[in-house]
matplotlib code that plots the C-alpha trace (Angstrom):
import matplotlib.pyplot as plt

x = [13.2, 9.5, 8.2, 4.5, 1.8, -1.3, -4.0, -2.1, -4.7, -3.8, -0.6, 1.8, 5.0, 8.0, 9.5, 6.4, 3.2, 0.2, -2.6, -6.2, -10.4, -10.7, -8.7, -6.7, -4.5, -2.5, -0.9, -3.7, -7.5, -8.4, -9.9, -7.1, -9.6, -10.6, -6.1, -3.0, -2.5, 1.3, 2.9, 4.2, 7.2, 7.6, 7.7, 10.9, 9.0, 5.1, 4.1, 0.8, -0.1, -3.9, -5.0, -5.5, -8.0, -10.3, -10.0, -12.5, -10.2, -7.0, -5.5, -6.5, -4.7, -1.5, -1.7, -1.5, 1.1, 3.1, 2.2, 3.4, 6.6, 10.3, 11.5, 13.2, 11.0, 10.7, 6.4, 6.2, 3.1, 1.5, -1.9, -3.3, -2.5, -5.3, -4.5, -4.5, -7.4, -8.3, -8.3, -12.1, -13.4, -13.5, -16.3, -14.8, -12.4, -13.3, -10.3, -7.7, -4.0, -1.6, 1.7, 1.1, -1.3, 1.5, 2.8, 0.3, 2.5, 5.9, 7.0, 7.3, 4.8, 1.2, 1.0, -2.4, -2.5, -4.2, -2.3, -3.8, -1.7, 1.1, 2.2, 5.0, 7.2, 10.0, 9.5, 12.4, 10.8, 8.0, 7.4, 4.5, 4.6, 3.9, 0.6, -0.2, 0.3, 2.0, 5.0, 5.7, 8.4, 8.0, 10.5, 9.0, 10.0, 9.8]
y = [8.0, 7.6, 7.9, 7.6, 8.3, 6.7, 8.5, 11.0, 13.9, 17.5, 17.6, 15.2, 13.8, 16.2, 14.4, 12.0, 12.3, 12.1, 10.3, 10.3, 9.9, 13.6, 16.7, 18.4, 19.4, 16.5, 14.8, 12.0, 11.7, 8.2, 5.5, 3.2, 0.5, 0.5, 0.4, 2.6, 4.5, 3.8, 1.3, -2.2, -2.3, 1.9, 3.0, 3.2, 3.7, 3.5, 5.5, 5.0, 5.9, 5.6, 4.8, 0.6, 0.1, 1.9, 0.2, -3.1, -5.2, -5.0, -8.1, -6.2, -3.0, -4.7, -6.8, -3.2, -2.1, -5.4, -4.7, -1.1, -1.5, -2.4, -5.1, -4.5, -1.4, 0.0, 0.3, 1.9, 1.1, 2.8, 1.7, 1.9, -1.6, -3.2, -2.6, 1.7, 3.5, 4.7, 1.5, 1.1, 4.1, 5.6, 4.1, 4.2, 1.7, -1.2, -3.2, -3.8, -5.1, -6.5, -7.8, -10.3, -9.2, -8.6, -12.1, -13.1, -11.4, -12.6, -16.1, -19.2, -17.6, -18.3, -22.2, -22.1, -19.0, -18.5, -19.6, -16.6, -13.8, -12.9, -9.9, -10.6, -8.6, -9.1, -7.3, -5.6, -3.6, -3.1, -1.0, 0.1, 3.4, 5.0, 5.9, 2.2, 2.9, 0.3, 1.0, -2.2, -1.2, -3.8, -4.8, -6.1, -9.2, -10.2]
z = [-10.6, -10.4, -7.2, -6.4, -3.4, -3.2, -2.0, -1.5, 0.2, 0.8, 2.0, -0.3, 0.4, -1.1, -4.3, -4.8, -7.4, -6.0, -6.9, -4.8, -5.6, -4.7, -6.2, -4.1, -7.2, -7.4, -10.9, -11.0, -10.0, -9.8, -8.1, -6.3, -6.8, -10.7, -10.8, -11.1, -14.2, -14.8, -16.8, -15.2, -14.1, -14.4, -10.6, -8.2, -4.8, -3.8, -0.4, 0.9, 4.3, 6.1, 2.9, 2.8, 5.6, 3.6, 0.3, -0.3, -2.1, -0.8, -3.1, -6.1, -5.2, -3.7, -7.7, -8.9, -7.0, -7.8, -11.9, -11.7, -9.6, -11.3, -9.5, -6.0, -6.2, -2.4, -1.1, 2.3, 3.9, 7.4, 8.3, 12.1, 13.7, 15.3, 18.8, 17.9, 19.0, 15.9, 14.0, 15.0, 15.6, 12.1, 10.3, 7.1, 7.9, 6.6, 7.8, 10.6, 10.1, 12.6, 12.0, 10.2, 7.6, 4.9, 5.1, 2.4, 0.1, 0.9, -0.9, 0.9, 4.2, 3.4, 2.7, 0.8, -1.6, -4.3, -7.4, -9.4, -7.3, -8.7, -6.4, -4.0, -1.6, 0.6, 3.9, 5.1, 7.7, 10.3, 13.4, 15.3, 16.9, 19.8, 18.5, 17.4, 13.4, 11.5, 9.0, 6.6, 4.2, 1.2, -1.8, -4.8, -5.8, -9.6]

ax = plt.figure().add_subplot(projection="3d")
ax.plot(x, y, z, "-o")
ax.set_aspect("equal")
plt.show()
């Protein structure tokens, strides 16, 4: 089973490869937003957490992790919600997300899409903690 962590950082999650911009000694180097360097429809499970508020164009990474993922392929997702503290205060966050910022994604929610995106996900999961960070878990849907 091929499990995978975007931007993955210093401390990765147990089972997972990493991937991130900067080396911290994980499997892949790379730049989330020039794309993933797996094969479509090669990964089990995508983690990424505080990683999307900083990436410019979101659609384009969510199309890679669509391409990449089998179907029914589980992405877990945690991003500050835009009521958190910190979702502002860090300048290098160049986004905010509340609940319903995921919906773009899921068939049959968004009325007006773009008919070029292909990436869709069913979401089978969302909370915001105590701490006003988002989880989304996602299942691909192909």
């Amino acid at each position: 089973m091929r499990k995978v962590e975007l931007g993955s950082g210093i401390e990765r999650k147990p089972g997972y490869i990493g991937i991130d911009k900067d080396d911290y000694g994980q499997e892949y180097v790379r730049d989330l937003e020039r794309g993933l360097p797996f094969d479509d429809n090669s990964v089990d499970a995508i983690f990424a957490q505080h990683l999307l508020e900083h990436i410019y164009d979101l659609s384009f990474l969510m199309e890679e992790i669509w391409r990449v993922s089998k179907p029914g392929a589980i992405v877990e997702i945690v991003v500050p919600h835009q009521d958190s503290p910190s979702a502002l205060k860090d300048p290098t966050h160049i986004r905010l997300f509340n609940d319903y910022s995921f919906d773009y994604w899921v068939p049959g929610i968004v009325k007006f899409r773009s008919k070029h995106v292909k990436a869709q996900f069913n979401i089978l999961e969302k909370k915001i903690d105590n701490m006003k960070h988002m989880y989304v878990k996602l299942e691909t849907v192909k």
